[in-house]
C-alpha positions in Angstrom: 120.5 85.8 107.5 119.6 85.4 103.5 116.7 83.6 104.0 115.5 86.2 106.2 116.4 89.0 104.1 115.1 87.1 100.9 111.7 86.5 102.8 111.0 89.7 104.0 112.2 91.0 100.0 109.8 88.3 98.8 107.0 89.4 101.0 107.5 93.2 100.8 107.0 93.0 96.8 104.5 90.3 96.8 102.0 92.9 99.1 103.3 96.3 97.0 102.2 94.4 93.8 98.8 92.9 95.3 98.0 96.5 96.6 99.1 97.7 93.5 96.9 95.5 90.8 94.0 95.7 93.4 94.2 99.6 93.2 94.5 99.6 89.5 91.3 97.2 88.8 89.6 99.8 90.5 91.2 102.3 88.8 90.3 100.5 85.7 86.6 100.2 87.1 86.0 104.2 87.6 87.8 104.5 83.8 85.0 102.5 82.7 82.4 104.7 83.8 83.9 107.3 81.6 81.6 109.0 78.4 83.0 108.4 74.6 82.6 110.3 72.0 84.5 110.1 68.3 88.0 111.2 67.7 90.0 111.8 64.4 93.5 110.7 63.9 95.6 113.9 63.4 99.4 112.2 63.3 100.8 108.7 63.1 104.2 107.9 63.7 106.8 106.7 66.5 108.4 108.3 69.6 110.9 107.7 72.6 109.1 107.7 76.1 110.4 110.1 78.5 110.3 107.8 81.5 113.5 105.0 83.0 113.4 101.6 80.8 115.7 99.0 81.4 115.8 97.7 77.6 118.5 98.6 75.1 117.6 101.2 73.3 116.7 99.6 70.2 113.2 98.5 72.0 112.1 101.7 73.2 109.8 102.7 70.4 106.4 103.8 71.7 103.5 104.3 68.7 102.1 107.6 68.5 98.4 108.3 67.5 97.8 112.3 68.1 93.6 112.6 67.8 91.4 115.6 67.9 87.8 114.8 69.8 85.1 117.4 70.7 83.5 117.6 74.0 80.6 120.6 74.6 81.7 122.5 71.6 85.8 122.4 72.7 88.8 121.2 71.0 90.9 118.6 72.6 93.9 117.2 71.0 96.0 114.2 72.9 97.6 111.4 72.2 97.4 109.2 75.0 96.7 105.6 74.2 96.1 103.6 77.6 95.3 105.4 80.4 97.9 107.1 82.2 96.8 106.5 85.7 97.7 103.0 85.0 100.2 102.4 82.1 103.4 104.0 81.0 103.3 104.1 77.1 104.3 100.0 75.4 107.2 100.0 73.6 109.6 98.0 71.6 111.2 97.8 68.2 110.6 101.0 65.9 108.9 98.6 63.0 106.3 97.2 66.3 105.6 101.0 67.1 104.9 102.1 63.8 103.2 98.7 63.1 101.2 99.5 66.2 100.4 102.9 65.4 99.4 102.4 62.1 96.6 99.4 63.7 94.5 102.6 64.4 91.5 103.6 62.1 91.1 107.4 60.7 88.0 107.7 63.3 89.0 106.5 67.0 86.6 106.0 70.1 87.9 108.5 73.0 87.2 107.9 76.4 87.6 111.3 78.3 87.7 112.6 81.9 83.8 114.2 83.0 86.1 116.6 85.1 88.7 117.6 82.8 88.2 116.6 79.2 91.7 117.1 78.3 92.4 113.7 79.8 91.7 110.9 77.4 92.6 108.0 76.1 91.5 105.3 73.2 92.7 101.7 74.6 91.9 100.9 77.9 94.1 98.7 80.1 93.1 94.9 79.7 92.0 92.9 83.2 94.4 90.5 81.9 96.9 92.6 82.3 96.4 93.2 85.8 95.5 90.1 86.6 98.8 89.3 85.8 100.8 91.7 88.2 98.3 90.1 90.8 99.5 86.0 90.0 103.1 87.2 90.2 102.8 89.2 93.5 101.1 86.4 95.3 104.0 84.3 93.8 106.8 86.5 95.1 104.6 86.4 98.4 104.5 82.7 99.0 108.1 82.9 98.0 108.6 85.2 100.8 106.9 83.6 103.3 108.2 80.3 102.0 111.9 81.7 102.8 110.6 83.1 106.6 109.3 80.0 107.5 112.0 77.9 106.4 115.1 77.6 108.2 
């Protein structure tokens, strides 16, 4: 009865993570296809995210970059630094953060939404990255199936 359960765990995560790195490339894909134009760093410093982490809390230091960018005569101010639809905000150690945040020049390229101009962001997410969430779900797959065939 393990096995079984442990296969059908395996398998279950291994296809929500291969849906879920396929959906971002693409994701990642339409982000590309979004215009620039040239931001000023307003604010450097540190923050907390607002979202569930398991790490202690020394390591949940996020940097903060707050920009100003102009886009058909308007103001925008964000400070989004990877793209939301596909990344929660990195953290770790305060010093990484401010380390992190401090990596950013005075003028910043900013990659904004056609539609709504208010949504921006300066890094985008790396294919490595999500290349990476694919390997591990087809290994928790194989795992999975590994387990149900097994017995």
């Amino acid at each position: 009865m393990e096995r079984l359960l442990s296969g059908a765990f395996g398998v279950l995560i291994g296809l929500v993570g291969l849906w879920t790195g396929f959906q971002q490339l693409r994701n990642r894909a339409a982000l590309n296809l979004w215009p620039t134009t040239r931001g000023k760093v307003i604010a450097r410093g540190t923050y907390q995210p607002n979202h569930p982490m398991l790490s202690a809390p020394a390591f949940r230091h996020a940097p903060l970059v707050r920009y100003v960018y102009h886009v058909a005569g308007q103001e925008f101010v964000n400070d989004r630094i990877r793209p939301k639809r596909i990344q929660l905000p990195e953290h770790s150690t305060k010093r990484w953060a401010q380390k992190r945040a401090e990596s950013f020049a005075d003028e910043v390229t900013v990659h904004y939404n056609p539609a709504d101009p208010s949504d921006s962001f300066l890094v985008q997410t790396t294919k490595r990255t999500l290349y990476i969430v694919i390997g591990g779900s087809c290994l928790a797959l194989v795992y999975g199936v590994i387990f149900l065939l097994l017995k």
